[in-house]
N, C-alpha and C positions, 0 to 999 in steps of 0.2 A: 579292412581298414577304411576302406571308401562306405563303408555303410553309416560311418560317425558325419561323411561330408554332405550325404544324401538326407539324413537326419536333420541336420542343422539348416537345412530348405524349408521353412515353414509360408504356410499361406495365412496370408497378414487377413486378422478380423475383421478390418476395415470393408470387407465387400459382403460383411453382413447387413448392411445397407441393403444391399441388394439381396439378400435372401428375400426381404416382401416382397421383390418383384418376379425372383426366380432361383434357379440354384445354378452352382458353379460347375458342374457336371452332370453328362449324362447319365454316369456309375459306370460305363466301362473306358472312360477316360477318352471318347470320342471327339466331345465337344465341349464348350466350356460360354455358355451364355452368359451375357452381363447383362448389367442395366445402362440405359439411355448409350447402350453403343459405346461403353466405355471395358478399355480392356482390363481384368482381375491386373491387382498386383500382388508379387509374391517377396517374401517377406527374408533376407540371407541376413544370416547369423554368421558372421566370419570370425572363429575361435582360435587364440595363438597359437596354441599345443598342436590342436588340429594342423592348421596350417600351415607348418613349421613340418609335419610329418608327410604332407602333401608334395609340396612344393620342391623334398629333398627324394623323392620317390618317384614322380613324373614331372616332365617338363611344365614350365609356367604355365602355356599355352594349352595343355592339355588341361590342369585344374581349373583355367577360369574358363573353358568350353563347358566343364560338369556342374558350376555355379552358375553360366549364363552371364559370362562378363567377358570382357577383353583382358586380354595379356597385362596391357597397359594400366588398366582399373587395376588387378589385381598386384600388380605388382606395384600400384600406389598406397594398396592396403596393407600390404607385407611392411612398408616402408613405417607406415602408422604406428604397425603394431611389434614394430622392431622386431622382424621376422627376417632371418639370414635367408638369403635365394642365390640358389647354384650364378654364375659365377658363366662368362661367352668359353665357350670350350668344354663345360665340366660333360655334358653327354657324350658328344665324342669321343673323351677322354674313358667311359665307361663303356662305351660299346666296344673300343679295343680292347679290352682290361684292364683298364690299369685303375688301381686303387687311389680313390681321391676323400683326402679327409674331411669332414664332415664338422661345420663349425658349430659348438655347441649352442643355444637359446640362451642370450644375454636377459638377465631382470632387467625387472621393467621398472622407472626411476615412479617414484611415491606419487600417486594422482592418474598415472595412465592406466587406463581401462585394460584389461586383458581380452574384451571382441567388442568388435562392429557389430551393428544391427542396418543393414540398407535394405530400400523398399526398390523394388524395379518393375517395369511392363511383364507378366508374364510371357515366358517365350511360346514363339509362334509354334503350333501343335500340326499334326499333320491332321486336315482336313476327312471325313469320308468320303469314301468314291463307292460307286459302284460297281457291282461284286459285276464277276465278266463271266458272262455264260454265253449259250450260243451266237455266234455272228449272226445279225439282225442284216436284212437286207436294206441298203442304204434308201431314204424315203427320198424320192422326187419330187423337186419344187415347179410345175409346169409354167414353162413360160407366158403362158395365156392364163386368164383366169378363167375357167369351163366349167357347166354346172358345180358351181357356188354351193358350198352349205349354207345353210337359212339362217344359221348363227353370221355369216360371212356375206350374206345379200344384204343384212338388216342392214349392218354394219355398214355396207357400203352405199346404201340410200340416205344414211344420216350422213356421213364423213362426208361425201362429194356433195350431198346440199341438195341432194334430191326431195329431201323430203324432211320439214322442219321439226324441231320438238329436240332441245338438246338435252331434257331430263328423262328422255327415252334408256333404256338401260340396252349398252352395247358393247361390242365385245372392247377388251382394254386395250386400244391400239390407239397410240398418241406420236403421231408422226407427222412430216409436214406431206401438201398435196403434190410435192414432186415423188415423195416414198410411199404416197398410200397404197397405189398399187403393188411393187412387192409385196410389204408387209400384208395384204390380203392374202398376197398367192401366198406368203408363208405358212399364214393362220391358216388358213384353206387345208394346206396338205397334213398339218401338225392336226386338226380337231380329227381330219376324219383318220388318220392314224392312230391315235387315242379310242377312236369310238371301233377302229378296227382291233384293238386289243380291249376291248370291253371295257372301258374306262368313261362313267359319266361326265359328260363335259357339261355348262349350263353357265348362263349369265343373270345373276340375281337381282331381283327388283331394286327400285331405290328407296332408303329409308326415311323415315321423318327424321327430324330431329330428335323426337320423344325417345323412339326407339333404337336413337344410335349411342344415345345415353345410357340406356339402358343396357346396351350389350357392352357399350365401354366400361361402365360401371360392374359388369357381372365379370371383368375378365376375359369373357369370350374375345374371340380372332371377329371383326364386323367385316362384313360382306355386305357390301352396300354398291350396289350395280357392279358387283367386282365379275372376272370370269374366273372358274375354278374348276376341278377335274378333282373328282375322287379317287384316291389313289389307296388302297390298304386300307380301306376306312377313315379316309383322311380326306378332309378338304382343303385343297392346294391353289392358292391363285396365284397367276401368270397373266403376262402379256406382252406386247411388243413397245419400247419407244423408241426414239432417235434421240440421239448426240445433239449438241449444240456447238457451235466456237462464237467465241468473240471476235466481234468485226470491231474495229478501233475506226473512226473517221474524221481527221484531223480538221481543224476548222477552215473555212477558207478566206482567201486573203481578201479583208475590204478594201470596198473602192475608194480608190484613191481621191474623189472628191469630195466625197464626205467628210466633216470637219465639227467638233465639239460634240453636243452630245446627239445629235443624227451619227455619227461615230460610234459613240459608246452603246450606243440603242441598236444598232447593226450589229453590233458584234456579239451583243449580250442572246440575242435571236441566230445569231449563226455561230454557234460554241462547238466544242469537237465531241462526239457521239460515243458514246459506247454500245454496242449493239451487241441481240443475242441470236445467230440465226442458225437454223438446222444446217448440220452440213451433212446429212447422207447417211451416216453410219448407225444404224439398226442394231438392238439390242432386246436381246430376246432371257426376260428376266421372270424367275419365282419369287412373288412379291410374300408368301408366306416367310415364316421361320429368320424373320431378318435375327442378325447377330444370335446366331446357333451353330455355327461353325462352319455348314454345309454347304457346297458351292449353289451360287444364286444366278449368275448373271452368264451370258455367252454373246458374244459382239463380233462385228466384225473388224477381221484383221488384218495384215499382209498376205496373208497364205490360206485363211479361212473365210467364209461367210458366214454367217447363221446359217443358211440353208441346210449347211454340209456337219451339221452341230445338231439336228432335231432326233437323231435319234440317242446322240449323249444326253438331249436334254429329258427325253424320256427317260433314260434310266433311272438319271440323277432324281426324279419324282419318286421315283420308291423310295429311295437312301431320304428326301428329305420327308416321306410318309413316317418312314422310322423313326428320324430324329424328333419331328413332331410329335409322336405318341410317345416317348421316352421323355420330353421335355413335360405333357402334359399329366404321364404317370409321376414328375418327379413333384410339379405343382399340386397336386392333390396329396402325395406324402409330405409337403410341406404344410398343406392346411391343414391336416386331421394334425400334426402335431403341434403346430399351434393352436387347434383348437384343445388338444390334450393337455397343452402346458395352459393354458387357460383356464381349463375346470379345473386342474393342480392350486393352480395359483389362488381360484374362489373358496377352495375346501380349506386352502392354509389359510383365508383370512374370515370365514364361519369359524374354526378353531380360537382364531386369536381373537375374534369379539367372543367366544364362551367364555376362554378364558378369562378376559377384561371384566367379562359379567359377572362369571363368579365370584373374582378378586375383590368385586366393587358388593356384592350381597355377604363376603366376609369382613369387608372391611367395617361395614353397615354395625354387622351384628356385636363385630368388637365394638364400638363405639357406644352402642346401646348398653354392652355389655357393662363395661366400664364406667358407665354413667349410675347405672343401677347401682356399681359398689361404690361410686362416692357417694349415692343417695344414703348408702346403709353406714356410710362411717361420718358424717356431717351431724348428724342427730346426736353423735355420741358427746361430741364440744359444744354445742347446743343444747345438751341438756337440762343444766341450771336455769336455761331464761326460758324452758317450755312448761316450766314447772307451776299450778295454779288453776283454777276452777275452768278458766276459758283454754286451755291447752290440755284435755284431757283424753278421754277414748276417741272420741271422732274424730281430730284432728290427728291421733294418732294410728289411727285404722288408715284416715287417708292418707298420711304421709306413707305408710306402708304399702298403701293401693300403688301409689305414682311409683314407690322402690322397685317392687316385683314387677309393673308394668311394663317399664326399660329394661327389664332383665330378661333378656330371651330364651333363658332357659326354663323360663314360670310362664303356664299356659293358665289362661283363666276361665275358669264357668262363667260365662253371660251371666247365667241366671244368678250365679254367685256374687256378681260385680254391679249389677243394675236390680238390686232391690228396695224397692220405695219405703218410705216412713210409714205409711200406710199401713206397710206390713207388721212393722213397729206398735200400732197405734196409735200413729198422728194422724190427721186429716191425708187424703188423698191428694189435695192439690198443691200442698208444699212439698215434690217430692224432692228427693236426695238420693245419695250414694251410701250406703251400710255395708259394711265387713262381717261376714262371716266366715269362722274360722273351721267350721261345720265342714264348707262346702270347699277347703285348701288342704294340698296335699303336706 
């Protein structure tokens, strides 16, 4: 009986928009990507009959959890579509036993619909995690920072200003100089962890402009001074920033001797601030696979730090190597079949111009055809006035000539149709057109 309520949950076409950008799932129901960060909506069919069999069979609360609505929604739809609903009492009244009658489904007065159609946020899915196998021994953040990796030295000659050149490519640490050192020690222990589980870490050059176009333009993920870690064959970028708050700074009171517009010119220069300044808090994020379902980001909290998070955040790299190769196997079965319904769509429209072309070389022929019999029934009412020394074989050969000419069922000998007077025994240079009936079938 619940498989007619699970049915009538369609996913609304509207996010075929976003099919050119991506697809709605992974294929095992993982994950569910959209376009520009926006969530799918899915598409509820609310049917009276249905409803009405629902609603008298489990509690309210229970059917609008299987729709993805509230108690309250649903029970404003039932009201719509003049659907009877149990009644404060009627369960308990059934879980003792006792027999409680059942009101039948009143018609529905002439013009009301018999279902709803609503669109809603798809509901939130459960995210992947990563699969749990052996306990990892937890990674250590040293309090000092001690021979440096050379990813993690450059890094720290550019940040602290040792050493100029900001289109230097460095590791993605964007934190203020009160956090730069943590997030160092972070990095520090997090690369060479990775390069102790054989994982390439690396920081990519920076590109022109030409060639950022060009990779945005192909599709591709652009790495442009990004940092990234191959993971399954996957290129993953990561890095660390910090949080920001607003600092609010209220203006302050002018002086009091100030008067007209030295007044208004002080105040207009001393107005109240909005400020954006780091406050501390460290976030340690997978800049790949935005809007893919798979956890991205780990911050610090009341009870955690990033530090005590590096080896969840490794995990979570495989889970999101996965997701990436399943998102990018689903974007290539999206291409070839748009490119398949494409060469579909060129064959049906080479058919339909043959078509157009033969239609238009039959139409041709009727038309010619057609001319040629009124050429052959026109002479017949014309008779009497063609009658007379100047209207005799040659005007009648040629009228014949031009008959069968239009006629395209009569093919004619050249040689049949272009022979000179000459041949006659006129002069050579008067020539003309002569009928022979020799040379017609």
């Amino acid at each position: 009986m619940w498989g007619s309520a699970e049915a009538s949950m369609r996913v609304s076409p509207r996010l075929g928009a976003a099919r050119s950008a991506g697809t709605m799932s992974s294929g095992d129901g993982t994950y569910f990507p959209c376009r520009r960060g926006r969530a799918p909506l899915d598409t509820i069919t609310y049917r009276r009959s249905e409803l009405y069999e629902q609603v008298w069979a489990e509690p309210v609360r229970t059917v609008a959890k299987r729709y993805g609505v509230s108690d309250v929604a649903l029970g404003k739809i039932c009201r719509k579509l003049r659907v009877p609903v149990p009644g404060l009492g009627h369960w308990a009244r059934i879980r003792v036993g006792q027999m409680v009658p059942r009101p039948p489904l009143p018609r529905l007065p002439d013009g009301t619909p018999s279902e709803i159609t609503h669109e809603r946020w798809q509901p939130r899915i459960e995210r992947p995690v990563a699969p749990k196998g052996p306990q990892e021994p937890p990674i250590v953040v040293p309090q000092e920072l001690r021979n440096p990796h050379k990813l993690v030295s450059e890094a720290s000659r550019l940040l602290r200003g040792r050493e100029p050149g900001v289109s230097i490519p460095r590791l993605s640490i964007s934190v203020s100089q009160a956090s730069l050192g943590r997030a160092l020690r972070i990095m520090n222990a997090l690369i060479r962890e990775l390069e102790r589980r054989d994982l390439q870490v690396e920081v990519t050059r920076r590109l022109s402009h030409d060639e950022r176009q060009a990779q945005e333009r192909s599709g591709e993920e652009v790495f442009d001074g990004a940092t990234r870690v191959r993971v399954d064959g996957e290129w993953i970028r990561f890095g660390i920033d910090e949080k920001s708050s607003i600092v609010h700074t209220p203006a302050p009171e002018p002086p009091k001797h100030l008067r007209g517009r030295e007044l208004e010119s002080w105040i207009s220069d001393h107005r109240a601030r909005r400020d954006v300044v780091p406050n501390g808090t460290l976030e340690l994020i997978i800049r790949s696979g935005d809007y893919l379902g798979a956890r991205r980001l780990w911050h610090d909290g009341k009870r955690r730090r990033i530090e005590d998070c590096l080896s969840d955040f490794i995990a979570h790299l495989h889970v999101m190597a996965g997701v990436l190769k399943r998102h990018r196997e689903e974007m290539e079965r999206a291409r070839r079949e748009r490119q398949e319904e494409e060469h579909r769509r060129f064959e049906r429209q080479q058919r339909q111009w043959e078509e157009e072309r033969q239609a238009k070389a039959i139409e041709e022929k009727l038309g010619r055809w057609r001319l040629a019999q009124d050429a052959r029934v026109i002479p017949s009412h014309t008779s009497p006035f063609l009658r007379g020394p100047a209207c005799r074989r040659p005007g009648r050969h040629r009228r014949r000539v031009f008959q069968d000419r239009d006629d395209p069922r009569f093919r004619f000998p050249r040689f049949a149709l272009l022979k000179t007077k000459a041949s006659r025994g006129l002069p050579a240079q008067s020539g003309g057109l002569s009928w022979d009936r020799s040379d017609t079938p």
